[in-house]
N, C-alpha and C positions, 0 to 999 in steps of 0.2 A: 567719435560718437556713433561713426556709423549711422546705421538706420533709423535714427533716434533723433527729435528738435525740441526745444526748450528751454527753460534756464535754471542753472543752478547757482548758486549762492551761497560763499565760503568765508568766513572773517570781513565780511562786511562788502565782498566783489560779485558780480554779477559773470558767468558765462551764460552767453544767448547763442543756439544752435537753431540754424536758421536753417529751413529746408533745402536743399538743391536745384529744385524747382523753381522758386520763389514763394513768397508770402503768399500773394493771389492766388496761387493755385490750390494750397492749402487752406485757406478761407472757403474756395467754392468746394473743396473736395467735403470738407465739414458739412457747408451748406447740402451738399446734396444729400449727405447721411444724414444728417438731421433734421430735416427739412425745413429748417429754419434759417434766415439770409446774414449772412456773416458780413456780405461784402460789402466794403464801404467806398463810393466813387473819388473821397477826396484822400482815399489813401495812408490816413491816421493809423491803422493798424500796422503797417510795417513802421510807425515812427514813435508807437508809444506800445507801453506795456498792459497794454488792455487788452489783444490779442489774448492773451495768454489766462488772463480773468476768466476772458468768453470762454474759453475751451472748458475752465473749471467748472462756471458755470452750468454749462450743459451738461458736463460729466455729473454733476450735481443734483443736477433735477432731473435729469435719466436715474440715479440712483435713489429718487427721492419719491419718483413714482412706482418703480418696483417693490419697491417696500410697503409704499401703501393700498396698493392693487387689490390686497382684501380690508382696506381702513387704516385708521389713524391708529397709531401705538398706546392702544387702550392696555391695562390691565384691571384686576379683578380687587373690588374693596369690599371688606364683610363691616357690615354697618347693625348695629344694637337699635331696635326699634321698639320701645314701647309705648303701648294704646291700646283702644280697644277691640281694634283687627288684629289679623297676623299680617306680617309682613315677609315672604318667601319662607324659613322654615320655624317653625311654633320650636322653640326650647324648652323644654318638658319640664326637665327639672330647677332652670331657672326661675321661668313663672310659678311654680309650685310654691319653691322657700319665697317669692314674694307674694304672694297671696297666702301664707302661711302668718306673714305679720301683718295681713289687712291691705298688702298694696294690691288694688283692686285695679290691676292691667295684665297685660298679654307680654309676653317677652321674646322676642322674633328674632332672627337673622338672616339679614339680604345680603348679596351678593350681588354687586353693581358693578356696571366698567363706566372706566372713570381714564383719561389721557394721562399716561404717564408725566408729571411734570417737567422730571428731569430730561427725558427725551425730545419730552415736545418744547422746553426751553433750549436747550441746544439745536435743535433745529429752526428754530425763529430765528435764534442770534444768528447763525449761518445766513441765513436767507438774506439777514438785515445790514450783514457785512456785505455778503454778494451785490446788494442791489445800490449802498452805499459808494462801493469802489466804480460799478457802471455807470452809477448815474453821474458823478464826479465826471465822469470824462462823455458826457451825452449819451451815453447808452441807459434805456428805461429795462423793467422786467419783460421785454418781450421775448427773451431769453425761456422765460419760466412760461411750457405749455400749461391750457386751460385747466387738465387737472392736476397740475405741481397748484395753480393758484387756489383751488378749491381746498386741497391740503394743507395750504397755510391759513387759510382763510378758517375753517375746522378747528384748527391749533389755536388760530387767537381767541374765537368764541370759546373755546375750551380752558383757555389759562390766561384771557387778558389781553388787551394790546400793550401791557408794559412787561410781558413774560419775557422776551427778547432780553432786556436789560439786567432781567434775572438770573439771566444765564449761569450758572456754576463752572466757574473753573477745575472741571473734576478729570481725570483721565480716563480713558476709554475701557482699561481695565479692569476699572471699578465698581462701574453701570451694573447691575444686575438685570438681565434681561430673563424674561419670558418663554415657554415658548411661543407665545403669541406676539412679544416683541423681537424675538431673534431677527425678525428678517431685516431690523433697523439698525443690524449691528455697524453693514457697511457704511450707512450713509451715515451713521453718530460717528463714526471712524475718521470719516473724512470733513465732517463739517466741526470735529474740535481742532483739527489741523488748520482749519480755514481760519476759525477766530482766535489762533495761535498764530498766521499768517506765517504758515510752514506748511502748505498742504502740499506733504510726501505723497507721491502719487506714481504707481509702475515702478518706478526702478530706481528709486534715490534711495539705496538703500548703505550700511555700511554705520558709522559712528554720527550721532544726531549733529556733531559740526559742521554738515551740509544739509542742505535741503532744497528741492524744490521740485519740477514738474519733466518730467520727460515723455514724449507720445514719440507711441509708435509708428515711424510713418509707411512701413510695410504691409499694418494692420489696418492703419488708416487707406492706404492705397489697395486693399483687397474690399473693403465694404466698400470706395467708391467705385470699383469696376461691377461689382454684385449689384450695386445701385443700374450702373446704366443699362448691364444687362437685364433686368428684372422690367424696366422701362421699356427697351426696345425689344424683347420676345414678350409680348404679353400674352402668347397662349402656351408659353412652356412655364415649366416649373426650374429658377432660379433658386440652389441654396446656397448658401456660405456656409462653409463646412470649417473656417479656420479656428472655430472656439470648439468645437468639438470630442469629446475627449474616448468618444466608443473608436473600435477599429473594426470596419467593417469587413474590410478588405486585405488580404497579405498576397504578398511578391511571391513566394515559396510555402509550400505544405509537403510536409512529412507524410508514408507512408502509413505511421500510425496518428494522423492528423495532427503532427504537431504544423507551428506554422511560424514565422519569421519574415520582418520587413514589411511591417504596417502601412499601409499604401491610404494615406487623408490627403487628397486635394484639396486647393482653396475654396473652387467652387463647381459646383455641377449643375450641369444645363440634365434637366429629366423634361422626357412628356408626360402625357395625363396617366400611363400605366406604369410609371415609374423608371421603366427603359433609359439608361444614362446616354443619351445622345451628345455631349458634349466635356470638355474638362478643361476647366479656365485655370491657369497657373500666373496670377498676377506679379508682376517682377517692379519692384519700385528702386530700378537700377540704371545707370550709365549706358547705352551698348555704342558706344562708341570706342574704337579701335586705338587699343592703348597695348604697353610695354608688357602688361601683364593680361592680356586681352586679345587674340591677334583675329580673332572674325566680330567681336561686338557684343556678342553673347557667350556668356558660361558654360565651358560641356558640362558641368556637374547639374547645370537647370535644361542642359535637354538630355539626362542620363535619367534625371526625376521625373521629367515627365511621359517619357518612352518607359518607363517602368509603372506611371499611372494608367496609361493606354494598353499595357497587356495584363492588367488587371482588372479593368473595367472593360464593361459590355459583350456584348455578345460576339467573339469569332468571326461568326459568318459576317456580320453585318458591320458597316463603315463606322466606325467612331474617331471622330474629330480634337483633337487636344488644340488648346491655343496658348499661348505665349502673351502677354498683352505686358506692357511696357508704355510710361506715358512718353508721349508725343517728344519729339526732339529731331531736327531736318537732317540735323549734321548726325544723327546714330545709325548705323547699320540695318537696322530693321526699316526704315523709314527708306533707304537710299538701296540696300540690295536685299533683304532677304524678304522682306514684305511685299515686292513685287514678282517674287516668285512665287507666292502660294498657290494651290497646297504644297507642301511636303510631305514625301511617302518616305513609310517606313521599309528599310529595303526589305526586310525580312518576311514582312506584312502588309501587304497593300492595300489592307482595309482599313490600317490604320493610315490617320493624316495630321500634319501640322503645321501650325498656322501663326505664324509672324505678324502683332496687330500692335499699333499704338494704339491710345487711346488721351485724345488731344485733353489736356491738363487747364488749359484755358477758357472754356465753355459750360455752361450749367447745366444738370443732368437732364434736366426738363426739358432740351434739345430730343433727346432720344436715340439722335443719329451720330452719337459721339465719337463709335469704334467704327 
């Protein structure tokens, strides 16, 4: 599985891919991206399957808020009004042929938004399975931030506190969306998988006789380094550049500007004028000294990042790359190469490089993690 923890699920068996780290570290590294507290002191999460809920969860109501960031998945109803106003636009020759046989009214047409049904019932029944499967094992919605609750709360006054049960067994492909509803596509995506209790999620992909949840834990370990750093420089500018998909940077350029060898970092440390003063390469790896391994660290991850450092920053002036790897006593960075920093480039001695754990056992709100 590699890089990857979760469980998948085949003729009725479970595989659980457990981090390398341990469970805890993976609950606080959550906790610090999300800022919401995963950990639990009596330790229930590495012994039941609710771990795995939680991650859903929050993937859930992160997708549940971005969607609704400009409202609830309204769309547009043309409604027939007749009286003796108009109501939005007067229908000319409507009202004509009926005031032609005496019917003495006005004949209008409004245009109202109104919540999607089918949307905003699939999205209740999700929420209601979610909060179902938590609460079952002691967990409440605190999962679900203030404005996920404002958005279901919107939804019930909109369709009902029994719309949930009304839910349609419809498939995703069927929905007709808006463009005003498009932006619900992901989250109606993954919340008919939930109350199918199949939610394919990242990389379970291949013939539907598997299913289940795979997280990435190299992705996960590059936002929680982006977290501590963002905490403990708070007068530079911290980005995570690892979803990114512009290429700002390349390795080599042609005479007639062609260019080759897109140079994206995980993250970069900038000051206030934009000046990339730093370049964080987060490795959620081993470096301890193995068969296929013989100093603890990859040459191919210090080829990548001595190929980020002569692409960024300025020449004349020092630019810093770091290595950051979590914490482990017995790995090589922790025992030799970390107590040698910095490292110079021979070629470049303005370039440097910097050997860091970053201890996997402590919450980010420390600050003084790395």
């Amino acid at each position: 599985a590699g890089r990857y923890v979760g469980e998948i699920q085949f003729e009725g068996r479970t595989l659980r891919l457990e981090p390398r780290f341990g469970m805890p570290s993976l609950l606080r590294w959550l906790t610090a991206i999300w800022g919401v507290r995963l950990v639990d002191s009596k330790g229930k999460f590495e012994q039941q399957r609710i771990w795995l809920w939680l991650v859903i969860a929050h993937l859930w109501s992160g997708r549940l808020i971005v969607s609704a960031k400009h409202g609830a998945p309204f769309r547009r109803v043309e409604t027939i009004h007749e009286g003796r106003s108009v109501r939005g636009k007067l229908l000319a020759r409507e009202t004509a042929l009926a005031r032609a046989v005496g019917y003495d009214r006005l004949i209008s047409l409004t245009r109202t938004r109104v919540v999607d049904p089918i949307i905003g019932r699939i999205l209740l029944a999700a929420f209601e399975r979610l909060s179902t499967v938590l609460s079952s094992n002691g967990e409440r919605s605190f999962w679900l931030p203030d404005r996920g609750k404002n958005v279901i709360e919107d939804l019930r006054s909109a369709l009902g506190c029994q719309a949930a049960r009304d839910a349609p067994r419809v498939n995703a492909h069927s929905i007709r969306y808006s463009p005003i509803t498009e932006v619900y596509r992901p989250i109606v995506d993954l919340s008919i998988s939930i109350l199918d209790q199949r939610p394919r999620m990242a990389t379970s992909g291949g013939e539907s006789k598997a299913f289940g949840v795979l997280l990435d834990m190299a992705e996960i370990w590059e936002l929680y380094v982006a977290k501590l750093l963002q905490i403990g420089l708070p007068s530079l500018r911290v980005r995570h550049t690892g979803r990114y998909t512009d290429h700002s940077r390349y390795l080599l350029t042609s005479s007639d500007g062609d260019m080759l060898g897109s140079l994206r970092p995980d993250i970069l440390i900038l000051d206030s004028h934009d000046r990339c003063l730093g370049i964080v390469d987060a490795k959620y790896k081993i470096n301890r000294i193995n068969s296929y391994n013989h100093t603890g660290v990859a040459t191919e991850d210090l080829y990548q990042l001595t190929a980020y450092l002569s692409g960024f920053g300025d020449p004349r002036s020092q630019l810093n790359g770091f290595l950051i790897f979590p914490h482990d006593e017995e790995g090589q960075v922790f025992r030799r190469l970390s107590p040698k920093n910095p490292w110079t480039l021979n070629s470049v001695t303005q370039r440097k490089l910097w050997f860091l754990n970053a201890c996997a056992d402590v919450d980010a709100e420390v600050g003084d993690s790395i």
